[in-house]
ZATORVO-163423 format. One record per residue (C-alpha): x, y, z; residue in one letter. Coordinates in pm, whole numbers, padded with zeros to 5 digits, always signed. Each point is the difference from the previous one (the first is absolute). Example, Ala and Ser with C-alpha at 12.3 -4.5 7.8 and 13.67 -1.06 7.14 Angstrom:
2
+01230-00450+00780a+00137+00344-00066s
This chain:
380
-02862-01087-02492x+00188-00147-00290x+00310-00170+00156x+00286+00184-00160x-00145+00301-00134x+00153+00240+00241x+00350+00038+00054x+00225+00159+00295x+00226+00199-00163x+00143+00222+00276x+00073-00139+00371x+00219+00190+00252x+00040+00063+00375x+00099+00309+00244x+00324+00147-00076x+00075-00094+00342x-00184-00240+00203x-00022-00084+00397x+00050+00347+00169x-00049+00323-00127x-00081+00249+00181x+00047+00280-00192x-00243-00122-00287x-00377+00063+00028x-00262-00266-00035x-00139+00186-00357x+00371+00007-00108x+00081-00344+00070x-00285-00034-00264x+00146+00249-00200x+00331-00123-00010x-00135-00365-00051x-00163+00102-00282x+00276+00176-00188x+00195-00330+00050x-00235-00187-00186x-00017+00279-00312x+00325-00019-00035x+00014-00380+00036x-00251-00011-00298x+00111+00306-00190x-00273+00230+00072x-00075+00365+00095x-00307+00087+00143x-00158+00146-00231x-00019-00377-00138x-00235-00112+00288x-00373+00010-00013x-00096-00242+00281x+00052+00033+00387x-00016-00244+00258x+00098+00016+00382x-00045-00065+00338x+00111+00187+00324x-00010+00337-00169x-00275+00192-00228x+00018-00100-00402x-00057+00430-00044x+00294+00062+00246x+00213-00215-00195x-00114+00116-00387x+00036+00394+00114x+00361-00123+00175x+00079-00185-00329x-00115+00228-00263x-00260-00297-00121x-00323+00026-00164x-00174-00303+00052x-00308-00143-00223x-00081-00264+00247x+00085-00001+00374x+00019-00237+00286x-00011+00072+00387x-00119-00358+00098x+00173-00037+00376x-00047-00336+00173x+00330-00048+00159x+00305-00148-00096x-00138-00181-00266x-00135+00334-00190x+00258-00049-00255x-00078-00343-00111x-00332+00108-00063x+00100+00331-00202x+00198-00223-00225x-00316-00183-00033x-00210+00332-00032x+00253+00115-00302x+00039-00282-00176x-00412+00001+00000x+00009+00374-00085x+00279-00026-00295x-00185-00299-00129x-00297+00207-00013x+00164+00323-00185x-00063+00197+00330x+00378+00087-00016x+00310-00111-00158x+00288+00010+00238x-00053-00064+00412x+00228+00190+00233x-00095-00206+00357x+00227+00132+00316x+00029-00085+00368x+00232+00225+00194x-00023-00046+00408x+00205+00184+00281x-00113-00272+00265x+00331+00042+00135x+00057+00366+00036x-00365+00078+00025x+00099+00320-00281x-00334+00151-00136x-00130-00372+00055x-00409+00012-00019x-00229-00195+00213x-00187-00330-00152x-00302+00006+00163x-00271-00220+00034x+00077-00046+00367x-00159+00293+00139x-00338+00137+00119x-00314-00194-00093x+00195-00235-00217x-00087-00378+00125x+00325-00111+00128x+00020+00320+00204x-00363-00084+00135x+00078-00383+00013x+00357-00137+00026x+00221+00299+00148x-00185+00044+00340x+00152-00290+00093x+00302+00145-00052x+00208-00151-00301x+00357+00219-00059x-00020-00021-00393x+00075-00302-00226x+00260-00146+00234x-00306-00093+00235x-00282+00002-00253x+00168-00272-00212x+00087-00231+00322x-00372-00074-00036x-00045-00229-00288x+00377-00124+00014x-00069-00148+00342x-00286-00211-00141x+00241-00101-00285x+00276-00098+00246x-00273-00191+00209x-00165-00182-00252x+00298-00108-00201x+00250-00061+00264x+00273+00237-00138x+00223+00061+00233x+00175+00368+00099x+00391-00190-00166x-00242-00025-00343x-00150+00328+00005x+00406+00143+00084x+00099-00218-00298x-00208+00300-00207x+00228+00227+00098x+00357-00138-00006x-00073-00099-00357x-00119+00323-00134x+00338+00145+00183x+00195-00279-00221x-00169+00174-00324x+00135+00325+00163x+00328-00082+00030x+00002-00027-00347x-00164+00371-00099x+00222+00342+00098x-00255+00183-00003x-00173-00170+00318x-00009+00144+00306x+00086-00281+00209x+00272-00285-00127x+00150-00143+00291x-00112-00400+00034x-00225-00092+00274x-00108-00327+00127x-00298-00138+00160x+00124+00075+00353x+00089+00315-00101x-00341+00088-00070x-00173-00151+00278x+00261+00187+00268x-00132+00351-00189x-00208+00186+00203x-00389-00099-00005x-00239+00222-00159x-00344-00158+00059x+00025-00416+00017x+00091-00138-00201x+00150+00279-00196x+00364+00080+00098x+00181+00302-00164x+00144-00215-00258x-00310-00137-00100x-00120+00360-00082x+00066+00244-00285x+00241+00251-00060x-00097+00389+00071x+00210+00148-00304x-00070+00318-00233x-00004-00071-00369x-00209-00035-00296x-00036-00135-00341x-00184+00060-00378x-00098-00219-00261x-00124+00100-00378x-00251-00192-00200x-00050+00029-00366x-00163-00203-00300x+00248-00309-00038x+00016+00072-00393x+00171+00315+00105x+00252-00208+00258x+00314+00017-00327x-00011+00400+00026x+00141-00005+00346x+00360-00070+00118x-00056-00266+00253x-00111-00348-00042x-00382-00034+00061x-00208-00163+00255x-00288-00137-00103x-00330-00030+00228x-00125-00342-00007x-00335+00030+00246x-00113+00203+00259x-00275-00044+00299x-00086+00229+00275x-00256-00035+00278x-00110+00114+00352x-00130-00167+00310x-00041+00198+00326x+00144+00359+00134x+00003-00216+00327x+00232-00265+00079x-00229-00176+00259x-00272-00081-00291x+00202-00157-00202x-00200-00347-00190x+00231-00241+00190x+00326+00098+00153x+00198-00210-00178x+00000+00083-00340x-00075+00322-00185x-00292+00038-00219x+00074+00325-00157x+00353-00190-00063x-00169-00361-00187x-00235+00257-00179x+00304+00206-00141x+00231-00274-00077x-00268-00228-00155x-00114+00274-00251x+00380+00068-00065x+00098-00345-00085x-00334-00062-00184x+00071+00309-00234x+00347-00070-00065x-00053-00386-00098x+00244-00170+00239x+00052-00209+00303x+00213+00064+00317x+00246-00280-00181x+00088+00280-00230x+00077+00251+00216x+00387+00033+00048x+00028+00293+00182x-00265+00152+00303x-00036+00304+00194x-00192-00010+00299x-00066+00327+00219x+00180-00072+00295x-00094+00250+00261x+00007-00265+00294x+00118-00361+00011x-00322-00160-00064x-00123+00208-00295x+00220-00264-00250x-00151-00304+00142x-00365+00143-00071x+00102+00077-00360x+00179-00315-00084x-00327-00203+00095x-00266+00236-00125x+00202+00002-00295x+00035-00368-00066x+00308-00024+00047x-00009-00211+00343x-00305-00195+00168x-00102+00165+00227x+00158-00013+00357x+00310-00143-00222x+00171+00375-00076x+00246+00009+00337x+00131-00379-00088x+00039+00117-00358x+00210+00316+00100x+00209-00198+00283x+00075-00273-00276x+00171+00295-00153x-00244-00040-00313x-00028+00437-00002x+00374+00067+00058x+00331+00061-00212x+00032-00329-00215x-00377-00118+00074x-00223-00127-00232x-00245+00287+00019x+00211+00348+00078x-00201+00263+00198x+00071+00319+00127x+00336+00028-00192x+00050+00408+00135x-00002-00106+00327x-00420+00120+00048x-00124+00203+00221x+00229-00182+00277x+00347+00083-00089x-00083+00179-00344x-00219+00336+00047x-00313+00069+00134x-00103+00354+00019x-00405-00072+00110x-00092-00087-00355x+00189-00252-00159x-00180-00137-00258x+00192+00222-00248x+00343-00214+00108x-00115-00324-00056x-00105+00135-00353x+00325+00164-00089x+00198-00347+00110x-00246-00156-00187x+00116+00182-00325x+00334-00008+00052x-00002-00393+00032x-00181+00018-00329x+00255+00265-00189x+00285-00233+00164x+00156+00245+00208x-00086-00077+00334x+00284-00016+00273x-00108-00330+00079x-00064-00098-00356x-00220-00340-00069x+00092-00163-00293x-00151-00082-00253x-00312+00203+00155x-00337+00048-00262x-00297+00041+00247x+00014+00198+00310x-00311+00068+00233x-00025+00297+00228x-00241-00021+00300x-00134+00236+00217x-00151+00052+00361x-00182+00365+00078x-00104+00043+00376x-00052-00314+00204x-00084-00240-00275x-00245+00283-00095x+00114+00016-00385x+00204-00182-00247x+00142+00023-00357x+00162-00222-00230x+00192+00076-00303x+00186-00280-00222x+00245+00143-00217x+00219-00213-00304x+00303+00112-00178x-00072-00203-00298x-00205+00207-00271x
């Protein structure tokens, strides 16, 4: 992809966000969608590309009155999003399309008209392989590889806390998060365990929400009322739909495959990135991303973090919503990082960076299974 040849011109959440139990999962879409339209000025009649996750791209064009030219269904997890931003830029670039509506709407909270994910069930391997043995979901599939991380770099449970108080400071900071209240590292080691060495502030956030994004040719970005975003690179990739065949437990491939092609398209170094999103589903997941990234050596992330090098006055802010900790996290939140991501670059974030030109948005799906990257720029 050309780097700046697609623009986000429309970027909007859930009217409401956290619990809502009277909303459906297809009209959290819905309703995430017609916040971005209006954000960018458009009626749906104006879309001819459809993206999403967690619900059917033909249940959301009949719901929306949209007749797509080019459509996208691609559903890897949380990361789906990054890599339907990816998908449209390819497919505008292309003349496939000229204008992207991509949604995530999730009632992971509520559990309102929510559908299934699959890929667990049946013949699949990690129902033949990995769940006899009798994981509970990603709180106990993830221990896995982190415990081999912990091991091997001698981070200690006060490090991997550290993940958590910070992304609570960020929180403080954002209204719209669902938790604000301070925390310290004894605070989060008293909370109840989960599965070692995950304690239940070390975990995500079970919230309902949603969010939309539109993509258009960047020569078109002046026609709309809201300052553009500009997407710098993009990478996607895939390793394994089961955590215990991961490469090497300590580092992500699909991740160092996603970022790599990211940063390679877009022309820069991690030295120019002043702004990062890193899915945050559990502790651990920013540690993995801040060394397959580049941004740390590896088994350096939890020193970099407790030298408060991530948090509110650090020299590389991360997480600034709060993540998937203290933010919003709804099963799929890939589509979060992404909208904090463009509001750091239209410079109206709650917990504004200034003076912020590059952002990168990463993203986890499953246990390490998937990732996307998406750099974005506000500078034309």
């Amino acid at each position: 992809m050309k780097p700046k040849s697609i623009a986000i011109v429309g970027a909007a959440e859930t009217t409401q966000m956290g619990r809502i139990p009277d909303v459906g999962q297809s009209q959290l879409h819905c309703d995430a969608a017609l916040n971005a339209m209006k954000d960018a000025g458009l009626k749906p009649g104006d879309i001819d590309g459809i993206a999403t996750a967690g619900d059917s791209p033909t249940n959301l064009a009949l719901m929306l009155g949209i007749t797509p030219r080019w459509v996208d269904g691609t559903s890897v997890g949380g990361c789906s999003f990054m890599l339907h931003v990816r998908h449209a830029a390819a497919a505008i670039n292309e003349g496939l399309c000229d204008t992207v509506l991509i949604t995530h709407g999730e009632s992971g909270r509520s559990n309102v008209g929510r559908g299934g994910m699959g890929g667990r069930g049946g013949a699949s391997l990690a129902a033949q392989f990995e769940m006899p043995y009798g994981p509970m979901g990603p709180p106990t599939l993830f221990t896995i590889p982190v415990m081999r991380y912990l091991k091997q770099y001698g981070v200690t449970e006060e490090q991997l806390a550290m993940v958590a108080v910070v992304q609570r400071e960020w929180a403080a900071k954002n209204p719209r998060a669902s938790h604000k209240d301070p925390i310290t590292v004894d605070d989060v080691l008293s909370s109840k365990m989960i599965a070692y060495p995950f304690r239940k502030l070390m975990c995500c956030l079970v919230t309902d929400g949603g969010g939309a994004l539109i993509l258009t040719k960047a020569e078109r970005a002046k026609d709309f009322p809201q300052k553009p975003v500009y997407i710098l690179g993009t990478g996607e990739s895939v390793e394994t739909p089961m955590v215990s065949q991961m490469e090497d437990f300590t580092s992500s491939k699909a991740f160092r495959v996603s970022g790599k092609k990211a940063f390679d398209e877009a022309g820069i170094g991690v030295g120019d990135v002043d702004h990062l999103m890193i899915y945050d589903a559990f502790a651990h997941l920013p540690l993995y991303g801040l060394e397959d990234l580049g941004f740390c050596d590896r088994g350096q992330a939890a020193s970099f973090i407790w030298e408060r090098n991530t948090a509110p006055g650090g020299k590389l802010p991360l997480n600034t919503n709060g993540g998937g900790l203290s933010y919003m996290h709804s099963g799929m939140y890939g589509m979060y990082a992404l909208q904090e991501s463009v509001r750091q670059m239209r410079g109206i974030a709650p917990a504004q960076v200034d003076g912020a030109k590059i952002s990168v948005a990463h993203g986890v799906g499953g246990m390490f299974a998937a990732s996307g990257t998406v750099i974005m720029t506000n500078e034309a």
